[in-house]
C-alpha positions in Angstrom: 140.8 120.4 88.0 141.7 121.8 91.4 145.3 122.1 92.1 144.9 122.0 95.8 147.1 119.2 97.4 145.4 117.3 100.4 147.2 116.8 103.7 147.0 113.2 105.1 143.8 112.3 107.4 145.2 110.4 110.5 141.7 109.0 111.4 138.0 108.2 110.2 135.6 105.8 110.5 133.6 103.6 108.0 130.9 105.7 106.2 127.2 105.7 107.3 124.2 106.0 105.4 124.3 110.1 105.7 128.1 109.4 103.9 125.6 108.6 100.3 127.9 106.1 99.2 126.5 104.1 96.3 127.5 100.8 95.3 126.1 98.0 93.1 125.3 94.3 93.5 125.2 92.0 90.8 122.3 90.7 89.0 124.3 87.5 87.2 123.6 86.1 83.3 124.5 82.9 82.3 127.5 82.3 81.0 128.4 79.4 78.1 130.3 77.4 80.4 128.1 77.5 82.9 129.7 80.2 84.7 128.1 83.5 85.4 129.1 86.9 85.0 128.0 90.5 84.9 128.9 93.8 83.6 128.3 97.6 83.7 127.1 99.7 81.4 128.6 100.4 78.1 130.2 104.0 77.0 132.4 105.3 74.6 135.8 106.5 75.1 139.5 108.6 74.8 142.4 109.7 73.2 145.9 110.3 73.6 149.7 109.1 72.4 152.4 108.6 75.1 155.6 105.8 76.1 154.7 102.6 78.1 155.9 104.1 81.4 155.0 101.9 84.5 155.7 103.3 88.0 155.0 103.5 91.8 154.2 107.0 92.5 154.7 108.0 96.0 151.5 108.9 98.2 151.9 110.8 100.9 149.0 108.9 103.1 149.1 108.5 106.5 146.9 105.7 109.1 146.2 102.3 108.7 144.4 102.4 105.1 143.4 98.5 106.1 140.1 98.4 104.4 137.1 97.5 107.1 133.3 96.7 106.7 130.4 98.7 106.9 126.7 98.0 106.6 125.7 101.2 106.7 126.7 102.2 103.6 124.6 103.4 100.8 123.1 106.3 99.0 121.2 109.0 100.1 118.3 108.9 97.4 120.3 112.5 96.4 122.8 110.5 94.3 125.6 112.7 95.7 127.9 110.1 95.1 128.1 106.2 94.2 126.2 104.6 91.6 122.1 104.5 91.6 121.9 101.0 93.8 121.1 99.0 90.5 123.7 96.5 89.2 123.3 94.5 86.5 124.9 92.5 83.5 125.2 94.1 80.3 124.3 91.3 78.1 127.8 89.6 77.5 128.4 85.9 77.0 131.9 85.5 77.5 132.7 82.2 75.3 136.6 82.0 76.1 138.3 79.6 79.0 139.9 80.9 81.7 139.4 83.5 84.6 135.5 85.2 83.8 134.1 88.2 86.2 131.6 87.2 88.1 130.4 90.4 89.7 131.3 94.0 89.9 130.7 96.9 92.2 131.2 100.6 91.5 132.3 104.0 94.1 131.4 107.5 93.2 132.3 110.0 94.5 133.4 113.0 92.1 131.3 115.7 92.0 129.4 115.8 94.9 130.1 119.8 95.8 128.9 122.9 93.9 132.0 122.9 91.9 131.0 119.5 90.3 134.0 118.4 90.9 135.1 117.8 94.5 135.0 114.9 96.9 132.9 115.2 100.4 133.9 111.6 101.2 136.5 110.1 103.7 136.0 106.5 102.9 135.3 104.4 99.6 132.8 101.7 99.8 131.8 98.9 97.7 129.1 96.6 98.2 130.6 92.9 97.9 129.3 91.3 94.7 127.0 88.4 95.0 128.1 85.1 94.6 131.8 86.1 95.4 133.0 82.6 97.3 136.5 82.3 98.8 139.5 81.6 95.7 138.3 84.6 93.7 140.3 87.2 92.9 139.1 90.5 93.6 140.6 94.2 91.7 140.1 97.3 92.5 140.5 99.9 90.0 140.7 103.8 91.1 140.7 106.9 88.7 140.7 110.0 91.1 141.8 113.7 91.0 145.7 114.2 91.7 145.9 111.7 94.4 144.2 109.4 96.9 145.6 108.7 100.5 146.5 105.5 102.2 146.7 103.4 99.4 150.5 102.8 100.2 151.4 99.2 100.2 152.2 99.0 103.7 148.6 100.5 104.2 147.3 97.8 102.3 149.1 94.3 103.0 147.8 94.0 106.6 144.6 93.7 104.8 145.7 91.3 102.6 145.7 93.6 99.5 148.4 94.2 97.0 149.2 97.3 95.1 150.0 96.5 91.8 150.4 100.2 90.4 150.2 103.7 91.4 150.7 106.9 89.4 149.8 110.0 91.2 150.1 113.5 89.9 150.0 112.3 86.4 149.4 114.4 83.2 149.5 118.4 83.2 146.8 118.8 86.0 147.4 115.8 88.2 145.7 112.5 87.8 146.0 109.2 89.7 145.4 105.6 89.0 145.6 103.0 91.2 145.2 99.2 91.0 145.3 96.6 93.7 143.8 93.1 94.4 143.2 90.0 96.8 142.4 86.4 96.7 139.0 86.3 98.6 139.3 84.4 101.9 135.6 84.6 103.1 136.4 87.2 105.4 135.5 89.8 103.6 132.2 92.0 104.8 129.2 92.3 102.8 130.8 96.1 102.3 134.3 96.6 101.5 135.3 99.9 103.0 139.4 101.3 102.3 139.0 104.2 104.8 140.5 107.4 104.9 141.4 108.0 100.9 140.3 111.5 101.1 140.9 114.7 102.9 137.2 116.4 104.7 135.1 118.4 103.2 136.0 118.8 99.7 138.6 115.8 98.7 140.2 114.9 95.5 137.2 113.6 92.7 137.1 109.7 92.7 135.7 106.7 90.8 136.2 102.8 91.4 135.7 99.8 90.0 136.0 97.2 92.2 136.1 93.7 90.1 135.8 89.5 91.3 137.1 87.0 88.7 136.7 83.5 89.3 139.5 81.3 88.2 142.5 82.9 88.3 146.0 81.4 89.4 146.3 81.6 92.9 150.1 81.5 92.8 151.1 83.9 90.0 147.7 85.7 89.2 149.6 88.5 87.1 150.9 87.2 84.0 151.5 90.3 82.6 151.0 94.2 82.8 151.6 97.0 80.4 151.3 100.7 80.9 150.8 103.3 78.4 151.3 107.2 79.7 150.2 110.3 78.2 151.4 113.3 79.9 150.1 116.3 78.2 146.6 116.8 76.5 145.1 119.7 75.1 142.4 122.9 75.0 139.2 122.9 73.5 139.2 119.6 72.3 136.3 117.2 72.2 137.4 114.2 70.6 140.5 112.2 71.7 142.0 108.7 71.1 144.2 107.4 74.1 146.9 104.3 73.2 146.6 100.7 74.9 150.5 98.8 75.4 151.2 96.0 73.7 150.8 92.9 75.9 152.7 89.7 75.7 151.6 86.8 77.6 153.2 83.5 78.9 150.3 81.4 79.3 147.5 80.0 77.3 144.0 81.4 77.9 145.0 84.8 79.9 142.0 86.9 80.5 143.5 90.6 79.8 141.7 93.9 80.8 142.7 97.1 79.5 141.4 100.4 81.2 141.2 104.0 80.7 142.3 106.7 83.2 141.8 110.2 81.7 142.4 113.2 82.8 140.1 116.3 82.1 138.5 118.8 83.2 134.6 118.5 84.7 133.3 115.9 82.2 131.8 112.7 81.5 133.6 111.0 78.4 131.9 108.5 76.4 134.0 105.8 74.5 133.3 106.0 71.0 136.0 102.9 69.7 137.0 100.5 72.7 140.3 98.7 72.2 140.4 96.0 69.4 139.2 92.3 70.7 138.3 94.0 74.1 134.6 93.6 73.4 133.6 91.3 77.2 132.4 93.2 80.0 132.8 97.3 78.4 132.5 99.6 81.6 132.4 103.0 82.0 132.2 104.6 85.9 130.9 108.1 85.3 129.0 109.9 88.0 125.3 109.0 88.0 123.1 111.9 86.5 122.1 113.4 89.8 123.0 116.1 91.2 126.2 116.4 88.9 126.7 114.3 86.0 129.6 115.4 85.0 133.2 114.8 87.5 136.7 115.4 87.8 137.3 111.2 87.5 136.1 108.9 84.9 137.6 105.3 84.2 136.8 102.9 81.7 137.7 98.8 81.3 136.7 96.5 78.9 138.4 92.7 78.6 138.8 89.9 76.6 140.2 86.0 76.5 143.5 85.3 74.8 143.6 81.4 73.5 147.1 81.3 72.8 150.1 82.9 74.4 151.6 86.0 72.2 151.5 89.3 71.9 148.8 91.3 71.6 149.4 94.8 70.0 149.0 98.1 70.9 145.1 99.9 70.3 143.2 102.8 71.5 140.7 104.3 73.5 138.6 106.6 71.1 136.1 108.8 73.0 134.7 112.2 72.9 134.1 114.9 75.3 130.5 115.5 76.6 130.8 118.4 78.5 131.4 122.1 77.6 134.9 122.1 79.3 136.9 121.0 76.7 139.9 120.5 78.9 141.9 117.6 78.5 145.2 117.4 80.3 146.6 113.8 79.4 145.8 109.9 80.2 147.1 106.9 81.7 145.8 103.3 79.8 146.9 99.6 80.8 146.5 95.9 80.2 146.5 93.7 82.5 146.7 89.6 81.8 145.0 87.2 84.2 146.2 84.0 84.2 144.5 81.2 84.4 144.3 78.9 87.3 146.0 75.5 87.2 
């Protein structure tokens, strides 16, 4: 990964089509209860060993950071960055009460310059899911290179978004994770835009994942969150297994969703093992295959339902290097419980 640290961008605009964002709608499938939901594509993925350490790193972003809308916003048929346009479900029934997703949406933009690995965007942008209605609750899950800009919280609460976590500079090399959500209101624009989270031309590698559940408590939507840090990795190594936390919920019928930040060198890891019970909605953001396949950011999420209150133990990531790198600097996993609304 580069080691280059980015300097703040004071301004920008939301991307236009010459930006080649890609994002996805949804395609729905039916659901048991009646419900619908949707998911990404499956993968395999990671390794690594490391103490439950949960922080708020800083970010040293400057401007508004208030996410805007954009209709001009899509790929550039060269698949420089974003997904390929196609959304769709993966097949899963989810059979379990409480908060379901409805729809996803995924941002690329990690290897879009000659050194497969850089960012050439200023803004991320995510095409609203279908059928997202106002009461949802919508995530957004970042992987990136080192660090992202203007994702601090008083960037975001204007907007009505709240940062749950942040780890920046994370692991050997530098990773950063970030997750933040909002209850949908109906204001939101058909594309969802957080401007100005990377430095021009050649910005820190990014992925996101950005999620809507239906159903979720509207009062205290985070029932619980665990995080598990690994902060070293290792050379020439292909196959790694990354620890989930330990969870313990409060509430009956949490939905919990564990993801997978890793941090390596140009890649595209595939999960071999996802985490035990977390087989709803497996989704891997890697760079689609053209022009670079392979990035400095990957992430990975997978969820399932939880009947009963308790806790549910620590498990792994298993997933192998695809690439002829071989670099793996360290990892950052979590679970996150939904709860249910009342």
């Amino acid at each position: 990964m580069r080691s280059l640290r980015l300097l703040a961008l004071l301004g920008g605009a939301a991307c236009s089509v010459a930006c080649v964002v890609k994002s996805f709608e949804i395609d729905p499938v039916p659901m048991a209860d009646g419900g619908t939901t949707s998911g990404g594509k499956t993968s395999s993925g990671g390794s690594s060993s490391g103490s439950s350490n949960q922080s708020g790193g800083k970010n040293n972003a400057s401007g508004s950071g208030n996410p805007g809308g954009s209709d001009n916003a899509g790929g550039d048929g060269n698949g420089n960055a974003g997904g390929d346009g196609n959304a769709g479900g993966d097949g899963n029934v989810v059979t379990g009460t409480g908060p379901r997703r409805i729809g996803f949406s995924e941002f690329h933009d990690s290897a879009s310059a000659g050194d497969q690995g850089s960012s050439h965007l200023a803004d991320a942008t995510f095409a609203k899911p279908a059928g997202t209605a106002p009461g949802d609750f919508m995530l957004v899950f970042f992987g990136c290179d080192h660090e992202l800009m203007n994702l601090r919280t008083d960037n975001l609460e204007p907007a009505g978004w709240t940062l749950l976590d942040q780890h920046e500079q994370q692991g050997t090399d530098g990773q950063g994770t970030y997750l933040l959500y909002r209850f949908v209101d109906g204001t939101e624009p058909d594309m969802i835009v957080f401007p100005n989270i990377n430095d021009l031309p050649n910005g820190n590698g990014v992925q996101g994942l950005l999620s809507v559940y239906r159903g979720v408590n509207e009062t205290e939507p985070v029932n619980a969150y665990e995080v598990a840090l690994v902060p070293t990795g290792s050379e020439d190594t292909k196959h790694i297994e990354t620890p989930t936390p330990a969870i313990t919920t409060k509430t009956d019928n949490c939905l919990l969703i564990a993801g997978l930040s890793p941090d390596t060198a140009v890649d595209a890891p595939a999960i071999v093992t996802w985490p035990e019970g977390f087989d709803e909605n497996q989704t891997s953001v890697n760079n689609p295959a053209h022009p670079y396949p392979n990035g400095w950011a990957n992430i990975y999420s997978a969820e399932r339902h939880l009947a009963k209150a308790g806790t549910v133990p620590a498990s792994l990531f298993a997933w192998d290097m695809t690439y002829d790198g071989m670099s793996y600097y360290g990892a950052l996993s979590f679970v996150l419980a939904l709860a249910p609304a009342q």
